[in-house]
FIGUMAR-843289 format. One record per residue (C-alpha): residue number from 1; y, x, z. Coordinates in nm, 4 decimals. Each point is the difference from the previous one (the first is absolute). Layout:
BEGIN
R   zagu         yy         xx         zz
R    NUM          Y          X          Z
...
END
This chain:
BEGIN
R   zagu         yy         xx         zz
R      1     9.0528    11.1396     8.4155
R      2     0.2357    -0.1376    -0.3026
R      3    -0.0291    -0.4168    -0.0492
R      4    -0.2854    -0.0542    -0.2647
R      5     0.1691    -0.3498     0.0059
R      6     0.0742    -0.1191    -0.3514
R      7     0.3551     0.0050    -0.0845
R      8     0.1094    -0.3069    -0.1258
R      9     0.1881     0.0146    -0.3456
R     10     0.3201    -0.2326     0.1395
R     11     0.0226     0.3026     0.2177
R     12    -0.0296     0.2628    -0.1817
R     13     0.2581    -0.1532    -0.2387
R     14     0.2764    -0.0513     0.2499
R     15    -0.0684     0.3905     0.1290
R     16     0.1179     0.1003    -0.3531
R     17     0.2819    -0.2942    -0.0302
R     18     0.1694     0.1234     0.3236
R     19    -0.0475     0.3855    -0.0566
R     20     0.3422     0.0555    -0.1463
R     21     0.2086    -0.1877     0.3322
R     22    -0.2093     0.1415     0.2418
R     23     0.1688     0.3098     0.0259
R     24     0.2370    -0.1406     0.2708
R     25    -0.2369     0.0570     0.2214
R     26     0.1009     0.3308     0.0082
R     27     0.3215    -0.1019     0.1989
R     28    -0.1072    -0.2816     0.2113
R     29     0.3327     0.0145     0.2267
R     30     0.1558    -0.0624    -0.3535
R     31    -0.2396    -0.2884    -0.0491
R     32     0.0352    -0.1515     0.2943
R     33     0.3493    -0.0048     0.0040
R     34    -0.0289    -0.1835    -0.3185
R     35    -0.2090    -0.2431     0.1498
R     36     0.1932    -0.0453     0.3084
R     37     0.3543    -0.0728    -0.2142
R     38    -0.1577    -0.2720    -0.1328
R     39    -0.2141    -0.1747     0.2711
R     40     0.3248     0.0356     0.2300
R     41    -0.0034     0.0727     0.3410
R     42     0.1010    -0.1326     0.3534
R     43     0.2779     0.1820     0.2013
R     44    -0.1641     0.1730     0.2895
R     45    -0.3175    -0.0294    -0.1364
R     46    -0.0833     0.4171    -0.1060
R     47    -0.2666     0.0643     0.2423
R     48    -0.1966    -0.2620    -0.2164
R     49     0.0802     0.1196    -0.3423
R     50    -0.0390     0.3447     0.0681
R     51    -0.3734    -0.0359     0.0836
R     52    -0.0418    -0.1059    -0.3700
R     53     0.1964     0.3136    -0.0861
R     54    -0.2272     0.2097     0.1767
R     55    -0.3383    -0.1906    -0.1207
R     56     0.1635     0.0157    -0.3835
R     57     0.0124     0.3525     0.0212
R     58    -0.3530     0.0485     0.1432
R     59    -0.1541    -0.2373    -0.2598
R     60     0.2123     0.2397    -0.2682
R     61    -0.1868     0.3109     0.1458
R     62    -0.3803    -0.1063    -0.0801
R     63    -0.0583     0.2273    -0.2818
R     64    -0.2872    -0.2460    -0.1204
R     65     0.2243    -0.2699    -0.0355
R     66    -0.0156    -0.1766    -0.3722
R     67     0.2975    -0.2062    -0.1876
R     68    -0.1609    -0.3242     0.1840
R     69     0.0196     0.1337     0.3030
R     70     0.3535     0.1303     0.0347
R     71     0.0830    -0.3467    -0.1644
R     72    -0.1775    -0.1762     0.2958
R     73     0.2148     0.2085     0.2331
R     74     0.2927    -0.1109    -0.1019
R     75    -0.0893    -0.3661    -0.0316
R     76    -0.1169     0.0458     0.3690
R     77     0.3323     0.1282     0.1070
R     78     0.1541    -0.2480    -0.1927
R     79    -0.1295    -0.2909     0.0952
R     80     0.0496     0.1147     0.3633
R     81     0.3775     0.0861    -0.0130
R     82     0.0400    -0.3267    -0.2456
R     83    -0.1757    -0.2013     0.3010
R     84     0.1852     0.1567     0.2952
R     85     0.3304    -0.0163    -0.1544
R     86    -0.0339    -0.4083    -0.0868
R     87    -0.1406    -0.0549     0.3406
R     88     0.3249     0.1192     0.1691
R     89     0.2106    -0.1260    -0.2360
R     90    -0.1410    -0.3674     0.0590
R     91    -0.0265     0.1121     0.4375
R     92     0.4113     0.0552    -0.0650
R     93     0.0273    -0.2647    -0.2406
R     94    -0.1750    -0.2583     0.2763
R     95    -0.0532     0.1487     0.3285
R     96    -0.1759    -0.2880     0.1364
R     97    -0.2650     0.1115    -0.2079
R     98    -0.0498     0.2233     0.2757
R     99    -0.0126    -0.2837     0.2457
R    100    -0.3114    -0.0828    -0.1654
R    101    -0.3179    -0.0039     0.2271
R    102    -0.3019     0.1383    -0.1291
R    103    -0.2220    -0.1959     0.2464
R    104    -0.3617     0.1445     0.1154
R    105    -0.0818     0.1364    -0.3042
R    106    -0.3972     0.0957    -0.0911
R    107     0.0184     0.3863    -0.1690
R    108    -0.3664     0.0755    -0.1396
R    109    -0.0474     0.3975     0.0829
R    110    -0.3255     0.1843    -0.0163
R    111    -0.1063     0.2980    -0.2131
R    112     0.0282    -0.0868    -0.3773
R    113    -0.3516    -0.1643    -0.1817
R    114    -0.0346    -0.1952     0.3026
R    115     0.0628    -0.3328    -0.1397
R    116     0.4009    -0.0171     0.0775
R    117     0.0232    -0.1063    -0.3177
R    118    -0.2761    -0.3504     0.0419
R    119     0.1414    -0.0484     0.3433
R    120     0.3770     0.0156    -0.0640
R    121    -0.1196    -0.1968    -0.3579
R    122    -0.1895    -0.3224     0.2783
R    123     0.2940     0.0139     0.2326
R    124     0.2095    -0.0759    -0.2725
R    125    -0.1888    -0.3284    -0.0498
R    126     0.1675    -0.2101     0.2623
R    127     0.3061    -0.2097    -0.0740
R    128     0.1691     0.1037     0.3537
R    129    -0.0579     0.3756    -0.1232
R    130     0.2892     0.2389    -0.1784
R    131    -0.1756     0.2870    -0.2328
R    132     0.3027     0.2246    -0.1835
R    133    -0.1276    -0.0165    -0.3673
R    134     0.0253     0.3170    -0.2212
R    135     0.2875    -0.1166    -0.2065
R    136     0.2043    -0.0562     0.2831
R    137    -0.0736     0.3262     0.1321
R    138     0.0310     0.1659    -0.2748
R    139     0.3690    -0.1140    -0.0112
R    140     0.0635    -0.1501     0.3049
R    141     0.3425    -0.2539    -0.0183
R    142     0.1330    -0.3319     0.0978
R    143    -0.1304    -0.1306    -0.3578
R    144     0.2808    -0.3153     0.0132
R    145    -0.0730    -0.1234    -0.3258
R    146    -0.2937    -0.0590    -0.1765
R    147     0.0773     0.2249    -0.3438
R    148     0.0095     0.2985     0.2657
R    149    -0.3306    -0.0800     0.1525
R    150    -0.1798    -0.0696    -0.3685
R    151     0.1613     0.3325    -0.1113
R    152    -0.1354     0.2151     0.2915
R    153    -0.3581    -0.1532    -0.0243
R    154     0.0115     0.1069    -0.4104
R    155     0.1173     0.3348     0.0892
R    156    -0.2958     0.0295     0.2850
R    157    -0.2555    -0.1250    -0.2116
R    158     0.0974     0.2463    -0.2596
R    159    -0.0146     0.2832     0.2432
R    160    -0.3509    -0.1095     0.1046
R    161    -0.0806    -0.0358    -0.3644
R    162     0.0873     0.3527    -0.0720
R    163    -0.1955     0.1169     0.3250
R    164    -0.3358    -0.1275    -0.1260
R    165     0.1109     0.1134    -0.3577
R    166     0.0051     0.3767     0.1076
R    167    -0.2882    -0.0297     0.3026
R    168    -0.1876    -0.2829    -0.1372
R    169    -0.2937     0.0653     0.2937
R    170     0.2725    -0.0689     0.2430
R    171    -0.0253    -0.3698    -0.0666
R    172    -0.3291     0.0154     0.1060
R    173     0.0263     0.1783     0.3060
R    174     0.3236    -0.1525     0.1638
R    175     0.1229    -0.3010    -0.2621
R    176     0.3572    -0.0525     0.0157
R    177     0.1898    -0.3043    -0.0919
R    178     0.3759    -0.0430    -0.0064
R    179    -0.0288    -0.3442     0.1812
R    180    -0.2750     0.0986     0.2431
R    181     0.0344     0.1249     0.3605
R    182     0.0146     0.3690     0.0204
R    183     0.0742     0.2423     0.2391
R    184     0.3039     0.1373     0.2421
R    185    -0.0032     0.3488    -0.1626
R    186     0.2124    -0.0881    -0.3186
R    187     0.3160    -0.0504     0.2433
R    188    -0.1001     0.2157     0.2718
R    189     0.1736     0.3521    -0.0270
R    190    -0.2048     0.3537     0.0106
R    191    -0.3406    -0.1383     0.0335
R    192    -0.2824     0.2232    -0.1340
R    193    -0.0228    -0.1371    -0.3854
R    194     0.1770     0.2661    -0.1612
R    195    -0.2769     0.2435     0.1199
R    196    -0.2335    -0.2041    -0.2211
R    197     0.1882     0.0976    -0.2316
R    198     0.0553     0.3525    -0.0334
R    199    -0.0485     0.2839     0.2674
R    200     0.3513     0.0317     0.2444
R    201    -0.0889     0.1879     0.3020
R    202     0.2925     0.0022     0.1283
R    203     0.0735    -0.3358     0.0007
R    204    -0.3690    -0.0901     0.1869
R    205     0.1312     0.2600     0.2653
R    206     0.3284    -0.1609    -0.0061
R    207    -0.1671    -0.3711     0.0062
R    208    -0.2096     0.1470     0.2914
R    209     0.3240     0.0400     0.2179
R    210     0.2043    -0.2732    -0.1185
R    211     0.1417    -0.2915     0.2363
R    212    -0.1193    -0.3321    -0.1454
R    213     0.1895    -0.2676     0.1607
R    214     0.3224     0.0396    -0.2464
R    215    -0.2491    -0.0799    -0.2833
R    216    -0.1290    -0.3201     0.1750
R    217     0.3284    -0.0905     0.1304
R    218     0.0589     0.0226    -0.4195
R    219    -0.3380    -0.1817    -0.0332
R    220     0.1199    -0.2859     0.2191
R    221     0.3032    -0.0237    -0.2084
R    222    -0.1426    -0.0594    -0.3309
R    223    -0.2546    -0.3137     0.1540
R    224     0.3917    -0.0880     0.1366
R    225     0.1364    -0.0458    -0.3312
R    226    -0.3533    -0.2025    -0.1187
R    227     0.0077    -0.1740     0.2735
R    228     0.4589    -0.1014    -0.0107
R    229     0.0243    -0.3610    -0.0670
R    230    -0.3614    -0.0833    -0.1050
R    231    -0.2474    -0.1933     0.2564
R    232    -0.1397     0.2619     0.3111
R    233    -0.3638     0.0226    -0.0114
R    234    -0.2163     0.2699     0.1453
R    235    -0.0123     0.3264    -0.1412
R    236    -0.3019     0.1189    -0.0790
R    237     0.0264     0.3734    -0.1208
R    238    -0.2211     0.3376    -0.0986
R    239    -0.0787     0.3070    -0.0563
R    240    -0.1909     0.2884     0.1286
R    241     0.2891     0.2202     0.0153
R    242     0.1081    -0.2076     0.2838
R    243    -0.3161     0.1660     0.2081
R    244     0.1819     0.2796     0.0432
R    245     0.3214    -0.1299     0.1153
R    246    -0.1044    -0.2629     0.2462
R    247     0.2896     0.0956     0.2684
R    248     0.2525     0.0073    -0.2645
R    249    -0.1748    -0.3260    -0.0835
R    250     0.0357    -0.1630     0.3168
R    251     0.3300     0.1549     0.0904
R    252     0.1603    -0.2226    -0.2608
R    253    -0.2527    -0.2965     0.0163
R    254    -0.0926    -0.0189     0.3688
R    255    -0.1614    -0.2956    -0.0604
R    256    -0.1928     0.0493    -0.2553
R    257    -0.4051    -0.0592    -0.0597
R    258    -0.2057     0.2794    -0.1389
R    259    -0.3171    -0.0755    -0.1619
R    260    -0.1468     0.3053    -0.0805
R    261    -0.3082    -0.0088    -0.2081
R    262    -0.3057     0.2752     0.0164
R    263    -0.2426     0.1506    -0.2677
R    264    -0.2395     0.3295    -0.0047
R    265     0.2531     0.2508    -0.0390
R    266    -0.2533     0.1754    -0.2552
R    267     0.0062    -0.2805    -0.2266
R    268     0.4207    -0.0204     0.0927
R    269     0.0316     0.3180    -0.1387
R    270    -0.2058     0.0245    -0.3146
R    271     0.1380    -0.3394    -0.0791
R    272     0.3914     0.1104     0.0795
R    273    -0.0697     0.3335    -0.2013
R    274    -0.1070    -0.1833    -0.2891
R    275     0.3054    -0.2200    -0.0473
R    276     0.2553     0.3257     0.1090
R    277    -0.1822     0.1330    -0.3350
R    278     0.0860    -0.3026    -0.2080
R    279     0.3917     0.0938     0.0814
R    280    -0.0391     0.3801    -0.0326
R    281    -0.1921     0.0119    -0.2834
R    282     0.3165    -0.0828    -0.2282
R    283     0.2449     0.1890     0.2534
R    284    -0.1780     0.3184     0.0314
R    285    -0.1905     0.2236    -0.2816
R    286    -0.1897     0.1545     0.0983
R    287    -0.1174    -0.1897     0.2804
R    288    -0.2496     0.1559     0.2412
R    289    -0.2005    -0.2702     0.1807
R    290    -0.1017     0.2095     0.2897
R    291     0.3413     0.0887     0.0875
R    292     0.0584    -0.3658     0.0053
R    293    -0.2841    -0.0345     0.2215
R    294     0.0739     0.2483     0.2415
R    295     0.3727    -0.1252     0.0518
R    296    -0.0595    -0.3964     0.0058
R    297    -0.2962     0.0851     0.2689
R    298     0.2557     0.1598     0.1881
R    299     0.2959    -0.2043    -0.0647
R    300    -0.2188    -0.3884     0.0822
R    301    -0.1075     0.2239     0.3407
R    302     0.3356     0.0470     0.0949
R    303     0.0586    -0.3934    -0.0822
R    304    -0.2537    -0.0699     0.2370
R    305    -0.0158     0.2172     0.2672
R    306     0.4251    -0.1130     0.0078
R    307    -0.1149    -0.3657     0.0458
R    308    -0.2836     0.0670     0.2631
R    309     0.2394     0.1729     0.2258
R    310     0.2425    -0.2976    -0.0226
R    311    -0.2620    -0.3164     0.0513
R    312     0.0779     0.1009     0.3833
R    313     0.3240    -0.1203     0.0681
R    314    -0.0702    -0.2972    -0.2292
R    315    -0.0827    -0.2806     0.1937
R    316    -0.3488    -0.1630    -0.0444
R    317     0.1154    -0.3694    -0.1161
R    318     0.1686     0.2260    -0.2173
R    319    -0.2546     0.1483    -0.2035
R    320    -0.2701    -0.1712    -0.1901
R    321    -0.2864     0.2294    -0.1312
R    322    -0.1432    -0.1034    -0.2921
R    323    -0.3480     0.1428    -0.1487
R    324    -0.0718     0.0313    -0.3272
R    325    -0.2700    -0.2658     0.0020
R    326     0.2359    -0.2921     0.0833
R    327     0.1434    -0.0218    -0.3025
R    328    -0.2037     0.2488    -0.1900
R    329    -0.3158    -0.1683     0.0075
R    330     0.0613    -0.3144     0.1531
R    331     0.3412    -0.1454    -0.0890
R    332    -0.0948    -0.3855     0.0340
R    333    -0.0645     0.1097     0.3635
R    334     0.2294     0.2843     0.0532
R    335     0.3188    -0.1831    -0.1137
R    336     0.0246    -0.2380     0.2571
R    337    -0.0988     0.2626     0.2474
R    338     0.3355     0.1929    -0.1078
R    339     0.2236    -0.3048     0.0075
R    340    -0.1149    -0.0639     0.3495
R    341     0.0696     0.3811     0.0794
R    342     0.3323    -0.0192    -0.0910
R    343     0.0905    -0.3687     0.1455
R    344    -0.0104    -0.1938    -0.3156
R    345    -0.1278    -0.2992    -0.1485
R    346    -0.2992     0.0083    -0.1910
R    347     0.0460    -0.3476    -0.2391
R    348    -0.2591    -0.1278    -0.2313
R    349     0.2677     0.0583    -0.2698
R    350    -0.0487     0.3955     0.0982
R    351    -0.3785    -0.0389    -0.0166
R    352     0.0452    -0.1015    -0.3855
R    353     0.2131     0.2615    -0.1167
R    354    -0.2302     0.2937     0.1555
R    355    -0.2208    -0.0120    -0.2681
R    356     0.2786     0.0929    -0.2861
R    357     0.1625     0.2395     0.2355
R    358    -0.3625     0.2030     0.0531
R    359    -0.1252    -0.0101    -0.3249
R    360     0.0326     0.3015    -0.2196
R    361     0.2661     0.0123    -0.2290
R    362    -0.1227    -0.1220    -0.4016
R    363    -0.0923     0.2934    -0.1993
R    364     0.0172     0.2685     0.3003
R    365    -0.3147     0.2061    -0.0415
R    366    -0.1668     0.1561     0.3683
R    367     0.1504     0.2572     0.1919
R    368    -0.1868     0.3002    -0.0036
R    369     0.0101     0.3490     0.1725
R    370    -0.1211     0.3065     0.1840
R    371     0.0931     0.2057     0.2790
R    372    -0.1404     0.2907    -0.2127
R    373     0.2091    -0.0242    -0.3172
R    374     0.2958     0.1167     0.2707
R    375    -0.1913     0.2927     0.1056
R    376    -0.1051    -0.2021     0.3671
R    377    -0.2708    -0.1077     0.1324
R    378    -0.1033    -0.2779     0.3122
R    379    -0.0506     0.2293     0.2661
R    380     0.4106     0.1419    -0.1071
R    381     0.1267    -0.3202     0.0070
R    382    -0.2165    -0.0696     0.3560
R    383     0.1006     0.2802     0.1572
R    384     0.3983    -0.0576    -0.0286
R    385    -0.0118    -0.3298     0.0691
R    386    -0.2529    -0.0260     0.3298
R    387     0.2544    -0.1224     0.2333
R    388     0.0673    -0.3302    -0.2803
R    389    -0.3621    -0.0508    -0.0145
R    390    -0.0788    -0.0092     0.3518
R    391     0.2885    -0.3257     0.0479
R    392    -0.1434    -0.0967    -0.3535
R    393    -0.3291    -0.0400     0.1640
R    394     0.1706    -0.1517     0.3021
R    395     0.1540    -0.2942    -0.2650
R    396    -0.2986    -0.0657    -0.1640
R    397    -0.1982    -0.0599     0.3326
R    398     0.2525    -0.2158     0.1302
END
């Protein structure tokens, strides 16, 4: 089934602007060499860059992939190399940065649409609490001076500004703002976001195998460099891509606190699809939604079923389950309830702030979706994910 989704006209335009320097996608070694000249890169440090060769060249081969798309590749890559090679420099630069200790951090896992976003968003409240905002991780650095740090916010709010200008549903579905927390997967290498995308199967298979702890060791580096000379707070990081790579996780960050939130994985899904189609619908033409479907179902059950077979050697003080209802019904009650998970504070400052951090965003219209417009239905989605709902149902009793 091709998208039936409305192609918006700021889309269609920059198709036809970037037709005529698209065609180095037809040598993405070439490309990427290009790329990699530029962004610079570490001595020692192949085994890293050449898993953007290989993913450059898989995002080259999708045969459905438009101008955007192929120009989203290469930012991806880009930004990626840019990162890693500033990182190192400042590591050499100042090795105490290094020395740095990233103290029992909180990482918010759980399958996608599960409120990561709200719960990472009221952690963030508290004054004693460290979120990475999107700027800095879009271009992570040292930021001495203040002309640096104004200049990377314009250049992140103009990068969100052009996201909403080419997906403007997107806004509505996950809001981004360059000065608001956001999430561990802009820094953390090889995670599953080019495969919403365009379609690389060799890179899922490859992702499938991969070692993780060199990209958290990398991931550790980067809240290093936010953290060099600037007061230590906790860390309070997220993303569901972490659900998969809990003992990478915790082989970098032994002490760390996972709060891993829950949701009806048929809702999950329908929900997740719906935003993977706000991305693909400008990368990919034609688009077919029940391919989409099919893969995500399969690609959020590996996430899981990852993550469930880790939560045994995590120890229990560890781990702090988190339903749905706490903070998506109930936040007034379900915020403190976190805090006290997770050892903190719960202030009276905290209480009034909850209310501008849970309210939807000005001008966002509703979220809506089916399971069926990506060629699934419940008792699909049910039947993969069984083993989730049975500790789901285990959560929401406790």
């Amino acid at each position: 089934m091709s998208s039936s989704f409305s192609v918006p006209f700021s889309l269609k335009l920059a198709n036809l602007l970037l037709r005529p320097v698209s065609g180095s996608r037809r040598d993405p070694d070439r490309a990427f060499d290009r790329i990699l000249a530029k962004a610079g890169q570490a001595e020692g440090d192949e085994e890293f860059t050449d898993g953007f060769r290989f993913l450059m060249r898989g995002w080259a081969g999708d045969e459905h992939l438009t101008p955007v798309g192929w120009q989203s590749a290469q930012s991806h890559v880009r930004r990626h190399l840019t990162n890693r090679a500033r990182v190192q420099r400042l590591i050499a630069e100042h090795p105490e940065i290094e020395q740095e200790p990233i103290e029992r951090p909180v990482f918010v896992v759980g399958l996608p649409r599960t409120a990561t976003t709200l719960t990472h968003n009221v952690l963030s409240i508290s004054d004693d609490h460290r979120c990475p905002l999107l700027w800095e991780l879009v271009a992570p650095d040292l930021y001495a001076s203040e002309q640096r740090r104004r200049k990377a916010i314009a250049s992140t709010r103009r990068w969100v500004d052009g996201i909403n200008l080419l997906a403007p549903r997107f806004r509505d579905i996950h809001p981004m703002t360059a000065e608001g927390p956001e999430e561990c997967t802009f820094v953390l290498p090889h995670v599953l976001v080019p495969l919403s995308q365009a379609r690389i199967p060799e890179y899922q298979a490859w992702h499938y195998e991969r070692d993780f702890v060199a990209d958290y060791r990398h991931l550790k580096q980067v809240y290093q460099v936010l953290q060099y000379g600037r007061p230590r707070r906790r860390w309070v990081l997220k993303s569901p891509m972490h659900t998969e790579h809990l003992t990478a996780l915790r082989t970098v960050f032994p002490d760390a606190t996972i709060v891993w939130t829950h949701r009806d994985p048929a809702t999950v899904v329908a929900s997740f699809c719906s935003l993977v189609e706000q991305g693909m619908i400008g990368t990919l033409s034609p688009l077919d939604l029940h391919e989409l479907g099919a893969q995500w179902l399969e690609l959020l059950h590996h996430l899981v079923r990852r993550g469930m077979a880790a939560r045994a050697a995590i120890p229990r003080e560890a781990l702090v389950d988190a339903p749905y209802s706490w903070l998506g019904t109930d936040p007034a009650t379900g915020a403190p309830k976190l805090y006290d998970a997770i050892g903190a504070h719960w202030t009276d400052a905290d209480a009034a702030r909850l209310p501008g951090i849970t309210a939807r965003p000005k001008g966002s219209r509703p979220h809506r979706y089916d399971l069926a417009r990506y060629g699934l239905t419940r008792a699909d989605v049910e039947s993969v994910f069984a083993d989730y709902n049975a500790l789901r149902e285990e959560v929401d009793r406790a």
